[in-house]
TORSE-645387 format. One record per residue (C-alpha): residue number from 1; residue in three letters; z, x, y. Coordinates in steps of 0.1 Angstrom, whole numbers, m for minus. Example, Ala and Ser with C-alpha at 12.3 -4.5 7.8 and 13.67 -1.06 7.14 Angstrom:
TORSE-645387
1:ALA:78:123:m45
2:SER:71:137:m11
end
This chain:
TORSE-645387
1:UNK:850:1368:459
2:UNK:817:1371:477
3:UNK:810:1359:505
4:UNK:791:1332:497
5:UNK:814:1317:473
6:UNK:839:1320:506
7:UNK:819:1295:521
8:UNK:813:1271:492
9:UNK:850:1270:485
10:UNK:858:1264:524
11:UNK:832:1238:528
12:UNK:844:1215:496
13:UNK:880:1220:505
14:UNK:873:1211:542
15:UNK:840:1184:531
16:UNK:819:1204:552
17:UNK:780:1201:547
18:UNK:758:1232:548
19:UNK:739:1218:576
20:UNK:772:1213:595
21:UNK:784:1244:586
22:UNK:758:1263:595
23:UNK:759:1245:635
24:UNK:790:1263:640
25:UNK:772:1290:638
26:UNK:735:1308:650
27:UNK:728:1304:611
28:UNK:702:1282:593
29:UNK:714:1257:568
30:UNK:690:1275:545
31:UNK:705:1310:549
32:UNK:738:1295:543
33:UNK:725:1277:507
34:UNK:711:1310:504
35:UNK:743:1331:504
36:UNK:760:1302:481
37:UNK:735:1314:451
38:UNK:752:1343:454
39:UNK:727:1366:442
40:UNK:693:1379:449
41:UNK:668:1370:422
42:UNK:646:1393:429
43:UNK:672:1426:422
44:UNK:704:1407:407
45:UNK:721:1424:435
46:UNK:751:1400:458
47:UNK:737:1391:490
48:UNK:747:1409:519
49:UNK:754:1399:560
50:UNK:756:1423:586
51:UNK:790:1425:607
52:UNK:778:1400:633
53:UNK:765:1377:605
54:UNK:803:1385:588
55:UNK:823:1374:620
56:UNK:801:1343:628
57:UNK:809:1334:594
58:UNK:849:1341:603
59:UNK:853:1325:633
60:UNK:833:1291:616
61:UNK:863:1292:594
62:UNK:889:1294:614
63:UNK:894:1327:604
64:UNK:892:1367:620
65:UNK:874:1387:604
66:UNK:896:1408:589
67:UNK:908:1381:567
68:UNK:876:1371:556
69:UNK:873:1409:545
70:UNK:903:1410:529
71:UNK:888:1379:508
72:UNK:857:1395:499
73:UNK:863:1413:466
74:UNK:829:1431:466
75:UNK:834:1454:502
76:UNK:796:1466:503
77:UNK:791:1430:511
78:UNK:787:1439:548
79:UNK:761:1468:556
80:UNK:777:1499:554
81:UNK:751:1519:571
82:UNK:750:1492:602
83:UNK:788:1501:603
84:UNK:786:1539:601
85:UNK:752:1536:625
86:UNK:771:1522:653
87:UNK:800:1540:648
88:UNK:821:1512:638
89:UNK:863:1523:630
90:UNK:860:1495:599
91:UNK:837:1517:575
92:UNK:865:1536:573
93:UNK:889:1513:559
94:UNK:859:1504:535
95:UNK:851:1543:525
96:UNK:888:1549:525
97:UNK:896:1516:503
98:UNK:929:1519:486
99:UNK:935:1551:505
100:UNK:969:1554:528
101:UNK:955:1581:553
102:UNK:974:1593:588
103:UNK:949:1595:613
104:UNK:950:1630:613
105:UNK:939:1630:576
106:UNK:913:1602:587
107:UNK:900:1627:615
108:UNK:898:1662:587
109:UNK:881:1638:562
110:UNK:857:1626:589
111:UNK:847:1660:602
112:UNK:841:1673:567
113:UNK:819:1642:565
114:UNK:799:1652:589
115:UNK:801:1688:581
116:UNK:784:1676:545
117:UNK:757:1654:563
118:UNK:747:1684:583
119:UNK:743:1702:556
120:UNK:721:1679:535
121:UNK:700:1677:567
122:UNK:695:1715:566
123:UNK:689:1711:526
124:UNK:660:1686:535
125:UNK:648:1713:565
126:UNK:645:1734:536
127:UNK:626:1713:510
128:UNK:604:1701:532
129:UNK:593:1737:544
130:UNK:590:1745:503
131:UNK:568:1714:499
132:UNK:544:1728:530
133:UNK:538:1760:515
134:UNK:532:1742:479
135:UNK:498:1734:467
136:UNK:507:1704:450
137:UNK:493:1675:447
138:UNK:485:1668:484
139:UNK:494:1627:480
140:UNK:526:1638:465
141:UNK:535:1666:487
142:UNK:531:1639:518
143:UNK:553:1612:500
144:UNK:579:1639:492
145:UNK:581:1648:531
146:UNK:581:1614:541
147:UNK:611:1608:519
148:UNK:629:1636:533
149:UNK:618:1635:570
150:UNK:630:1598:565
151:UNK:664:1612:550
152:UNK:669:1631:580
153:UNK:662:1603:606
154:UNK:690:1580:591
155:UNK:715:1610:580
156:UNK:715:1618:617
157:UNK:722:1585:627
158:UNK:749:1585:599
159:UNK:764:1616:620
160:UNK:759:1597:654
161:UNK:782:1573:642
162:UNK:806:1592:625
163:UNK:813:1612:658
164:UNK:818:1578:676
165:UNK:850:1574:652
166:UNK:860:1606:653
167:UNK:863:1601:690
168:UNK:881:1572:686
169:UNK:901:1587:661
170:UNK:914:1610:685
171:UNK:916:1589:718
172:UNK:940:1564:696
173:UNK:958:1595:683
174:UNK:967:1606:719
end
């Protein structure tokens, strides 16, 4: 289920209105009829909540979020990169779905992770350097670096976070 249809079917079995809903939480009566339609016109794609938005939504229900993530069919309905940003032990259970891992294989697969990430960073060190010394089209050539310089700013950040597990990882270990 997404989450919105959560919320639907917990409001109509508990005649719950949007607006009262919504008062348990910070939310707006219109962002909750919002994530009832399910899905964004504009790109067909499910709506999505951040982790904060995600527990709010839980503990309106009665509920921890775990459970409510256990209800949610669609996992990338929270945002992934939010999680791995700060570093956050439940992306793993979302990039390890359906995946019985010790933490000692949780703690190899995250390094090589990382070990991959740095790599790609290098990878766009080295395109970007190519697309210097290219004569290209200059408007191009900018958008290009941009793109990359971009994909370096959020891969390291990916790897910020991925460290903070793998020091959790370890410290629950011991």
């Amino acid at each position: 289920m997404l989450i919105g249809e959560i919320i639907k079917k917990y409001r109509e079995e508990n005649n719950v209105s949007q607006r009262t809903f919504a008062s348990r939480t910070s939310l707006s009566p219109s962002y909750i009829n919002t994530l009832e339609k399910l899905y964004n016109p504009k790109n067909g794609k499910p709506y999505s909540v951040t982790m904060d938005v995600a527990d709010e939504i839980a503990k309106a229900m009665n509920m921890s979020l775990d459970t409510l993530l256990k209800l949610c069919e669609y996992k990338p309905m929270l945002d992934e990169y939010e999680l791995l940003k700060n570093g956050d032990l439940r992306y793993l259970d979302l990039l390890f779905e359906n995946q019985t891992l010790t933490d000692n294989e949780k703690i190899i697969k995250v390094e090589e992770l990382i070990q991959n990430l740095n790599f790609y960073i290098e990878s766009c060190k080295q395109q970007i350097n190519l697309l210097n010394q290219s004569p290209a089209l200059t408007i191009i050539r900018k958008d290009n670096i941009t793109n990359f310089e971009n994909d370096i700013v959020t891969t390291k950040e990916k790897i910020a976070g991925l460290q903070k597990m793998l020091e959790q990882l370890k410290t629950n270990k011991n």
